[in-house]
C-alpha positions as CSV (number, residue, x, y, z in Angstrom):
1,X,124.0,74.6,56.4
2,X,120.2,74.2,56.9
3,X,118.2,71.1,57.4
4,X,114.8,70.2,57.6
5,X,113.6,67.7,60.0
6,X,110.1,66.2,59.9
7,X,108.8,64.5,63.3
8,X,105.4,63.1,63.1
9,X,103.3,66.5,61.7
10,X,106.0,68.9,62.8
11,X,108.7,70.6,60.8
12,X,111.8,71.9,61.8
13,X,114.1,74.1,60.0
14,X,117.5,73.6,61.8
15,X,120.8,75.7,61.0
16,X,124.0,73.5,61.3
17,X,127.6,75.4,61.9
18,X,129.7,72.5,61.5
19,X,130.3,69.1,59.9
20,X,128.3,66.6,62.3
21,X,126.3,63.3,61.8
22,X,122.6,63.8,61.4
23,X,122.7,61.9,65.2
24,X,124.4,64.8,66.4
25,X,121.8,67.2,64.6
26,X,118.9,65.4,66.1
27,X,120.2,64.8,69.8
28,X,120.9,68.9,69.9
29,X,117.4,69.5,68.9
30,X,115.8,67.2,71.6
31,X,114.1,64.7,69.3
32,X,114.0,61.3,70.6
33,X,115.4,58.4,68.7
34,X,116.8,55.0,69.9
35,X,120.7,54.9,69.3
36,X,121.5,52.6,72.2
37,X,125.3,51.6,71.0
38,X,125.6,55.0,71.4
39,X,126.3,56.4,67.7
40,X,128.7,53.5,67.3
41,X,127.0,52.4,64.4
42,X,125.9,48.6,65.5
43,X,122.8,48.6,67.1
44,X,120.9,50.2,63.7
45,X,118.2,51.6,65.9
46,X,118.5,54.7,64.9
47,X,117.2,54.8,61.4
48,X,115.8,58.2,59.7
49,X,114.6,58.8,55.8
50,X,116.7,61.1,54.4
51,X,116.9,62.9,51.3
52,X,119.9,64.9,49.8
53,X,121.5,65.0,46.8
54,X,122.3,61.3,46.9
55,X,118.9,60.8,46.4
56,X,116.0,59.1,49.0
57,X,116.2,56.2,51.8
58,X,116.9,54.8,54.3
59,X,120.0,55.3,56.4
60,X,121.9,55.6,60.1
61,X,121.5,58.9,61.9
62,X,124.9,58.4,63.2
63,X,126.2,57.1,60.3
64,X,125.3,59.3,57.6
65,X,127.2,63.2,57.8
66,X,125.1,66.0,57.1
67,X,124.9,68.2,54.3
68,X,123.0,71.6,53.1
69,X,119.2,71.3,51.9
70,X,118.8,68.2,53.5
71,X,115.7,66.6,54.7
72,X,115.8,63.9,57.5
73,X,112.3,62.5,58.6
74,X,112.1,61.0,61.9
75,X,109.6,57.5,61.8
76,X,107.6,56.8,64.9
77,X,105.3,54.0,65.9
78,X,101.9,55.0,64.7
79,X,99.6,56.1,67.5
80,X,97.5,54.3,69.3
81,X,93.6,53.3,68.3
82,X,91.8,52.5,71.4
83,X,88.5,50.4,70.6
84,X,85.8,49.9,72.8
85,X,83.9,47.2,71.4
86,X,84.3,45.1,68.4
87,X,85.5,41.6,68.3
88,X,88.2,39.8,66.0
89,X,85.4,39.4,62.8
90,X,83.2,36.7,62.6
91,X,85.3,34.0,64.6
92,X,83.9,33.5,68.0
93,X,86.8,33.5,71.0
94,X,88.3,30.5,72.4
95,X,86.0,29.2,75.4
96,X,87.7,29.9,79.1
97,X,90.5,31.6,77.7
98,X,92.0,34.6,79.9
99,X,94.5,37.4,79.7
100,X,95.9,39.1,76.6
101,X,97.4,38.3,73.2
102,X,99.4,40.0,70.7
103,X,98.1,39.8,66.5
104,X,101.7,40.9,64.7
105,X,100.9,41.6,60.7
106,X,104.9,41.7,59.6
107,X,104.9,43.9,56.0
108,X,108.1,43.8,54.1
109,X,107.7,47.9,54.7
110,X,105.4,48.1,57.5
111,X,104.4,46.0,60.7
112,X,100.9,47.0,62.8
113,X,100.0,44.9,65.8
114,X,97.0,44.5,67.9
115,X,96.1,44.0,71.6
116,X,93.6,41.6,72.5
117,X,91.5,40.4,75.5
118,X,91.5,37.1,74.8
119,X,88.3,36.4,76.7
120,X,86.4,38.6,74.8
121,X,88.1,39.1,71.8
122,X,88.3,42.5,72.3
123,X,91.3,45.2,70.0
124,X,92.0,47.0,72.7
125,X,94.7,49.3,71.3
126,X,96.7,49.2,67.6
127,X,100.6,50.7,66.7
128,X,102.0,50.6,63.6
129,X,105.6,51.2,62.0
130,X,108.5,51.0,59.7
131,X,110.0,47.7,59.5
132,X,113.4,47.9,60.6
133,X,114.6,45.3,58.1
134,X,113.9,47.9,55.4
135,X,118.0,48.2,56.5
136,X,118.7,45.1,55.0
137,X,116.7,45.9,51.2
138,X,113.3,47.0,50.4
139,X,111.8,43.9,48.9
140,X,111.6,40.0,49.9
141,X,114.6,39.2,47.4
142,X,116.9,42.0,49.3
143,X,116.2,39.7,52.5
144,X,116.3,36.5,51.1
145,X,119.7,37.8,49.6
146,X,121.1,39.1,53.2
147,X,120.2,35.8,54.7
148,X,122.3,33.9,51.9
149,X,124.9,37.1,53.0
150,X,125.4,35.6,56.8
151,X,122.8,38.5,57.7
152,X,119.6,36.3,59.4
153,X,120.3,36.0,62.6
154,X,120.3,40.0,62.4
155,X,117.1,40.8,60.3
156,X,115.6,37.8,62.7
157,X,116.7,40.1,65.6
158,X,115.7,43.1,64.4
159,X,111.9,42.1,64.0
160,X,111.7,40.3,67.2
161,X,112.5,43.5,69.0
162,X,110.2,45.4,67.0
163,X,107.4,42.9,68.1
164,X,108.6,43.4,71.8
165,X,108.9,47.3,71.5
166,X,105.1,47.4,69.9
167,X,103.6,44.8,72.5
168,X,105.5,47.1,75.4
169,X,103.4,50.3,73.3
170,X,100.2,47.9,73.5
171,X,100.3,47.3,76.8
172,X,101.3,51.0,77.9
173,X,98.7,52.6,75.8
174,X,95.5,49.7,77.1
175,X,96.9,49.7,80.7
176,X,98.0,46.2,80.7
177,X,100.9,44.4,82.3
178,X,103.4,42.9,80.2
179,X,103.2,39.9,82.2
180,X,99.5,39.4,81.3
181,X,100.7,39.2,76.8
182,X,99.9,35.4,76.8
183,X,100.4,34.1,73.1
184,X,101.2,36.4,70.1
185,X,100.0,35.5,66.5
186,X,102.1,36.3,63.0
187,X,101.2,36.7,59.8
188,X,103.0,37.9,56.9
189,X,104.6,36.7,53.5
190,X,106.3,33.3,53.6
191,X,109.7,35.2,53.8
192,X,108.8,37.2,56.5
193,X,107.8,34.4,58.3
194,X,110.6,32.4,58.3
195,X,113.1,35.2,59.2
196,X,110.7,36.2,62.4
197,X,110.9,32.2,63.2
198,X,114.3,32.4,62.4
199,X,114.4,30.0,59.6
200,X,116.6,30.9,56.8
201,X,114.3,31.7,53.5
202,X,117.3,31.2,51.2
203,X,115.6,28.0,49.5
204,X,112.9,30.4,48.4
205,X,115.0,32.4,46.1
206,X,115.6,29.9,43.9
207,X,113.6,27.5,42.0
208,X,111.8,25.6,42.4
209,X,111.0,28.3,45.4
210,X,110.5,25.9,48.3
211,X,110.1,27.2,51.6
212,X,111.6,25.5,54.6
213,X,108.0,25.2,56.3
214,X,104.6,26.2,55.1
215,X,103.9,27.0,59.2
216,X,100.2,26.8,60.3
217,X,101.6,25.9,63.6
218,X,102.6,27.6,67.6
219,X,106.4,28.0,68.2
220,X,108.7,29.5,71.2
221,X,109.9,32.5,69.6
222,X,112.9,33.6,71.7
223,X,111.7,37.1,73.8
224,X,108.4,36.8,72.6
225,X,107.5,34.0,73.3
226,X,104.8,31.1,72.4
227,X,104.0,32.3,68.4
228,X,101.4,31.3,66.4
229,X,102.4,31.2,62.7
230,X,99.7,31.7,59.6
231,X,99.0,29.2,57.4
232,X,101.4,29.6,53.7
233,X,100.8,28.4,50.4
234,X,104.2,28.5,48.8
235,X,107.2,30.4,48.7
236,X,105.6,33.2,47.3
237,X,101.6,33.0,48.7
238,X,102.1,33.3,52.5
239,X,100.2,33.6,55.3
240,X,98.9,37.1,55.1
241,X,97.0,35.9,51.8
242,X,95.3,32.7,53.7
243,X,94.9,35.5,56.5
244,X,92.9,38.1,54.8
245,X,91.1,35.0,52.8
246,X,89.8,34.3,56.2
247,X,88.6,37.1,57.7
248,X,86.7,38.1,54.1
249,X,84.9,34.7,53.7
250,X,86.6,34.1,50.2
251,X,85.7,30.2,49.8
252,X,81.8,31.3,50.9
253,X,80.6,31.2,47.3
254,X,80.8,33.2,44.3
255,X,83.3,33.5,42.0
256,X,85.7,36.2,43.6
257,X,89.1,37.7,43.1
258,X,91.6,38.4,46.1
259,X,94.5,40.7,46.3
260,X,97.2,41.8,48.4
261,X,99.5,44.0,47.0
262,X,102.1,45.5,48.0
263,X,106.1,44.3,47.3
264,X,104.6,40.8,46.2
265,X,101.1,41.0,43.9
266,X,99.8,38.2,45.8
267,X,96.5,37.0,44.3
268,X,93.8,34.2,44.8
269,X,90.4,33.5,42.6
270,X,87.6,31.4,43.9
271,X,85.9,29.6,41.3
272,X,83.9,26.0,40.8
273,X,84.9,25.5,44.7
274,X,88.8,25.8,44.1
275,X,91.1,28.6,44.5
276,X,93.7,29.2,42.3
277,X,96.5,31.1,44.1
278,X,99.7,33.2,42.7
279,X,102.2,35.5,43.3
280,X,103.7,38.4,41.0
281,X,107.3,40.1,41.1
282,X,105.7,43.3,41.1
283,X,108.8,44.8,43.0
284,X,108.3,47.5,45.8
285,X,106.5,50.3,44.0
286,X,103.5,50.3,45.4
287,X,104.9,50.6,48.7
288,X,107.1,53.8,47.5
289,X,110.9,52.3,46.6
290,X,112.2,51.9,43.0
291,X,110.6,55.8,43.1
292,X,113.0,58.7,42.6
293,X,111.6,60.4,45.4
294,X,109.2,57.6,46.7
295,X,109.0,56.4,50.2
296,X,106.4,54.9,52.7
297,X,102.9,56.1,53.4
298,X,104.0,58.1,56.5
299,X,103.6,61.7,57.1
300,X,104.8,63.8,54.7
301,X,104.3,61.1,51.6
302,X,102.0,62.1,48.3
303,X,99.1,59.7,48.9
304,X,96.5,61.6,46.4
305,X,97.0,63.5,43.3
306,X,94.8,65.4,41.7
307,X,94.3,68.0,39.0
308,X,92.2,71.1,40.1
309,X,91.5,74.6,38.1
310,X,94.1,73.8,35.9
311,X,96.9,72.9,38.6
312,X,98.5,69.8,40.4
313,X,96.9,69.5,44.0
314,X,98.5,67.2,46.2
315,X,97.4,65.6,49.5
316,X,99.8,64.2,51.9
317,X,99.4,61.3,55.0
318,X,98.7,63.2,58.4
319,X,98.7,66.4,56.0
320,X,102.3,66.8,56.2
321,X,104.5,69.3,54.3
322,X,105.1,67.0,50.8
323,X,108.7,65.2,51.4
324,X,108.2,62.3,49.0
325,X,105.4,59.9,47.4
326,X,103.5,57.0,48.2
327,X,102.5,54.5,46.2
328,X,99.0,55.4,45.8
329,X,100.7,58.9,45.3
330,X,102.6,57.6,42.1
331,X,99.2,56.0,40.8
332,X,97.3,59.1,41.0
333,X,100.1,61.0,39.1
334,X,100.7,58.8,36.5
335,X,96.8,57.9,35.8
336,X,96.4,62.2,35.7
337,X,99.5,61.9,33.5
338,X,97.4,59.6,31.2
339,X,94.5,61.5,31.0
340,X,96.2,64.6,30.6
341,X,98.2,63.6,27.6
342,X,101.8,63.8,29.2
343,X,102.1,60.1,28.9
344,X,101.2,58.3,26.2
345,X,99.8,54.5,25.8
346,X,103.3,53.2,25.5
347,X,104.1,55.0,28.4
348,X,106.6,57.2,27.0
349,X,106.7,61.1,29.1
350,X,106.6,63.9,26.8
351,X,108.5,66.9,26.7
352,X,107.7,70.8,27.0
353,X,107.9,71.1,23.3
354,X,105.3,68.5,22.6
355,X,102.6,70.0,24.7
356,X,100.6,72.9,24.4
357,X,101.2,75.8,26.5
358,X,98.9,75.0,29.5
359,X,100.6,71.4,30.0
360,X,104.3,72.2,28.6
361,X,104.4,74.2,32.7
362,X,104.4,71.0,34.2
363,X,106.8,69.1,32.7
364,X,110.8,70.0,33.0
365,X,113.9,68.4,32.9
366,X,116.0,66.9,36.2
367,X,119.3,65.1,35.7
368,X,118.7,64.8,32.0
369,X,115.3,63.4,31.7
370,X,111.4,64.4,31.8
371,X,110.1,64.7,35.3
372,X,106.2,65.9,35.4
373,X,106.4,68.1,38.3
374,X,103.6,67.9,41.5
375,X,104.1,70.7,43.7
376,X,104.8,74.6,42.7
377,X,108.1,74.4,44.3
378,X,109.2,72.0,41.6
379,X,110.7,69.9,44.3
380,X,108.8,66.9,43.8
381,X,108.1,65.2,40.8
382,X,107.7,61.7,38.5
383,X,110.1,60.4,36.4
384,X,110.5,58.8,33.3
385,X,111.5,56.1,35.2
386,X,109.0,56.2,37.5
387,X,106.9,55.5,35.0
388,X,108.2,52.5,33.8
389,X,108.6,51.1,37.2
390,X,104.9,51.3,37.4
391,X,104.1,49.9,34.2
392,X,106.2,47.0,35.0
393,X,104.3,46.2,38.1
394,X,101.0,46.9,37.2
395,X,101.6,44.6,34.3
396,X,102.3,41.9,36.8
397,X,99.5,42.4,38.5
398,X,97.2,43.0,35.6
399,X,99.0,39.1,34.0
400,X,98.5,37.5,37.3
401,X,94.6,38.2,37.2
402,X,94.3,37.0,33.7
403,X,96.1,34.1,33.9
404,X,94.2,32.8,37.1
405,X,91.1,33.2,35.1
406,X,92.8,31.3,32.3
407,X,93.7,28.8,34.4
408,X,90.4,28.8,36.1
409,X,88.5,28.1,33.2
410,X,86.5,31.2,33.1
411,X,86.3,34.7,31.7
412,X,86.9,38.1,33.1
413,X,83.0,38.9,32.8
414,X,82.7,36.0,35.2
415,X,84.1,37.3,38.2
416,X,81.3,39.0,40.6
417,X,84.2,40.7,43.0
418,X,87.4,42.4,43.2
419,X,89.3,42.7,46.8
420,X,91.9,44.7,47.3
421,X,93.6,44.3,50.4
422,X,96.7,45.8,52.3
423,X,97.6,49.3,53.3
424,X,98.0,50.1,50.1
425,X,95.0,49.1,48.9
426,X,92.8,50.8,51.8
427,X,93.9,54.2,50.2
428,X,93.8,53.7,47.1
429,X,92.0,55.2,44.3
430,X,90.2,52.3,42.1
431,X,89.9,54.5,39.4
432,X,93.1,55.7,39.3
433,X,94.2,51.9,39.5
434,X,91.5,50.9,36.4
435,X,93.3,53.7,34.4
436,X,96.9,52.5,34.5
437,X,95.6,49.1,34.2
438,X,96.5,48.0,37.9
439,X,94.0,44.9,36.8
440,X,91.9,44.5,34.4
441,X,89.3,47.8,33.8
442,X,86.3,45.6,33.2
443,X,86.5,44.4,37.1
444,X,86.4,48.4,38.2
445,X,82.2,47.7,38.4
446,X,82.6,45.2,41.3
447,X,86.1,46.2,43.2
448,X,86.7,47.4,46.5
449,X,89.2,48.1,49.1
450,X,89.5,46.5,52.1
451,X,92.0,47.6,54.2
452,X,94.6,45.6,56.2
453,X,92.6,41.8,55.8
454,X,96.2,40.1,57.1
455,X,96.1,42.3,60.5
456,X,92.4,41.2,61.0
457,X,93.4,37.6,60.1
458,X,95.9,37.9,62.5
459,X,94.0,39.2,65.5
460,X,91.1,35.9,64.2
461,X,94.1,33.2,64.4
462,X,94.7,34.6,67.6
463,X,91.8,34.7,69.6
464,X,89.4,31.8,67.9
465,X,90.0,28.1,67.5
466,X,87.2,28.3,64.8
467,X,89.1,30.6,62.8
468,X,92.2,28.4,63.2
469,X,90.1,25.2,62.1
470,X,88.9,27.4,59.3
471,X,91.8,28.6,57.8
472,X,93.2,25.1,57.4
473,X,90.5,24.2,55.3
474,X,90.9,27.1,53.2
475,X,94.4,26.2,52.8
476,X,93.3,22.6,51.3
477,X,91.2,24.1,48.4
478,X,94.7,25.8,47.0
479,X,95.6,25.0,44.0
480,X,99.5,27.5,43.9
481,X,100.5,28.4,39.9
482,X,103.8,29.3,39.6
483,X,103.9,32.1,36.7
484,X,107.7,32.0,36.5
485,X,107.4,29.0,34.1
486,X,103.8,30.3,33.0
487,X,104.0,31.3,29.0
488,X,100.1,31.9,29.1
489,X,101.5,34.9,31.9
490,X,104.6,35.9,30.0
491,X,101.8,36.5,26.9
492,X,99.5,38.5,29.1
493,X,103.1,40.7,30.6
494,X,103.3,41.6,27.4
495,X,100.3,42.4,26.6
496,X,99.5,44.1,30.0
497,X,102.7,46.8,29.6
498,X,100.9,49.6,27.5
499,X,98.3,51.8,29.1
């Protein structure tokens, strides 16, 4: 049997003899990967992205056998930035503070933390990685679900020691003694927070969506230690929203649009000195799952698609060999798809004998349906269902927009700025985005990306009473809509699903 293993850049091509877990496989090659119970199956440390025949995700290495053509990639943290200079934005550090702090941005897919001096306000180093809850479901309704399950006090584990095993990364990589980690800041999505505070987020789940607490406040998070918690909304707008609204001035002036996407389409507009604040169900596409071959923006993912002297060209995160797609990936595919005629406007992937010659080579059949293939080897490609996985999210998205304007009083043509944060958003293409109607195509003259806003609200909560003052403020001019019972957002769903 022969399997490929990807580790960071690097990838093996490993011949297997015998039946054997994909543990064993690993362990026999050298690679290190945390499987402290052993291979006994209960400590879950030892998660890898597979891909076989069962399709692609997340699974045990000890737990999952291996098979022929099989693809396991190995996640690490991310390495480490070390910056010189450069405090936490515009939010000045606390007067007479000393040693070091911790800014924690927990992703429902991803976490990245930041060292601080917190005399200076100084990053010192950054790590990233894969959060291990991705074990427990891709998207904040898997977790709320697991927590209704019995399954809390595990997820709550699971991201405490991630926060202990990046701070010990921090602190290795900036030359700094544990000892000297003095406070730690969090910020994330209202579920998110209450499974790191250990608060069950069950209530959320259901209407009328009410969280257990909207935070804004420091607790003693067991081995971590004193926490600082973001500011939330509601159930659904948490505090890496109010976060990135702080650190990019939203409530300043103007009339301005804010969004985080990534497994919630969180969203805020600032308009006649009030912000009107909401959250879509835009599912976990844009951070890779609900894609046949999707997966996180680590090496080896899609990130940018392109079409190039009449071929697919494909670029890949750390310039990997291509193992699966991001979700910037799947929006540069589908918004080439578009303009290339292999989708049409009701979304609807054509076959071979529909196209011309010069297009009918890309498109195929897998298990019974049209795929649109991106690489030469045929082994990646989109889906019908892909496609309609995307069109129900950017439709989301696309309503939410509208419908804050709607309830803001004002018109599209109003709205002077478009901010698209999150890891997603910092790589991706905003004409792509305008083409499969990720929001709506007038705003492409004023939008922008700007990166991870929650991580840098984090690492201002952490360091700068001002920034703490200020973000409780912010939090007063909120006014939440919840679009569940909207019908001026089911009308503009509807409406929004074409291309």
């Amino acid at each position: 049997m022969k399997v490929s293993i990807v580790d960071a850049a690097t990838r093996l091509e490993v011949e297997v003899a015998e039946p054997c877990s994909v543990l064993d496989v690993l362990q026999a090659q050298g690679i290190d990967i945390q499987a402290t119970c052993g291979g006994a199956g209960t400590c879950g440390r030892c998660q890898v992205l597979v891909r076989d025949a069962q399709g692609l995700g997340h699974r045990l290495a000890c737990a999952t056998p291996v098979s022929d053509g099989m693809e396991v990639v190995v996640e690490r943290m991310g390495a480490m930035d070390v910056v010189q200079s450069g405090a936490a934005g515009a939010f000045p550090p606390d007067e007479g503070a000393a040693g070091y702090g911790v800014a924690v941005d927990i992703g429902t897919t991803t976490l990245v933390a930041h060292l601080h001096d917190l005399a200076s306000g100084k990053r010192l180093a950054t790590v990233g990685r894969v959060n291990p809850q991705a074990a427990f479901g891709g998207d904040v309704i898997s977790r709320i679900s697991a927590s209704i399950d019995g399954k809390l006090d595990l997820m709550t584990g699971a991201i405490r020691n991630a926060i202990c095993e990046m701070t010990d990364a921090l602190c290795r990589a900036a030359g700094v003694e544990r000892g000297q980690v003095l406070r730690t800041s969090v910020v994330g999505n209202t579920v998110m927070q209450h499974i790191a505070a250990g608060l069950p987020p069950d209530s959320i789940g259901y209407s009328p969506f009410t969280p257990l607490s909207l935070f804004g406040d420091e607790r003693e998070v067991e081995g971590v230690g004193p926490c600082r918690f973001a500011r939330c909304i509601a159930g659904y707008v948490g505090g890496d929203v109010v976060a990135g609204m702080l650190v990019r001035g939203m409530d300043d002036g103007g009339t301005r649009l804010f969004m985080d996407l990534g497994t919630n389409g969180e969203m805020a507009l600032f308009a006649n000195g009030r912000v009107k604040c909401c959250a879509t169900a835009a599912g976990p596409v844009f951070e890779g799952a609900n894609i046949h071959l999707g997966m996180p923006a680590m090496p080896g993912a899609v990130s940018k698609v392109a079409f190039e002297d009449g071929r697919v060209a494909v670029s890949t995160v750390a310039g990997a060999a291509p193992v699966g797609i991001c979700g910037t990936g799947v929006i540069d595919a589908v918004a080439l798809m578009l303009g290339l005629g292999v989708v049409d406007e009701t979304g609807r992937l054509l076959g071979a004998d529909e196209l011309d010659d010069s297009l009918a080579r890309l498109v195929g059949v897998e298990d019974g349906g049209n795929v649109f293939y991106l690489t030469p080897d045929r082994s990646l490609y989109i889906t019908q269902g892909d496609v309609r996985s995307l069109q129900l999210a950017k439709a989301a998205v696309c309503a939410g927009a509208l419908t804050l304007a709607d309830a803001a009083g004002i018109e599209v043509s109003d709205i002077e700025g478009l901010e698209i944060a999150g890891g997603f958003g910092a790589f991706l293409n905003l004409e792509s985005a305008a083409a499969v109607g990720l929001f709506p195509r007038e705003l492409l003259r004023c939008a922008s990306s700007v990166g991870n806003t929650a991580a840098g609200g984090a690492s201002a909560l952490l360091v700068s009473g001002a920034a703490r003052a200020r973000e409780a403020e912010l939090a007063e001019k909120c006014d939440y809509l919840e679009l569940s019972i909207s019908p001026e957002f089911n009308g503009f769903y509807v409406e929004m699903m074409g291309f």
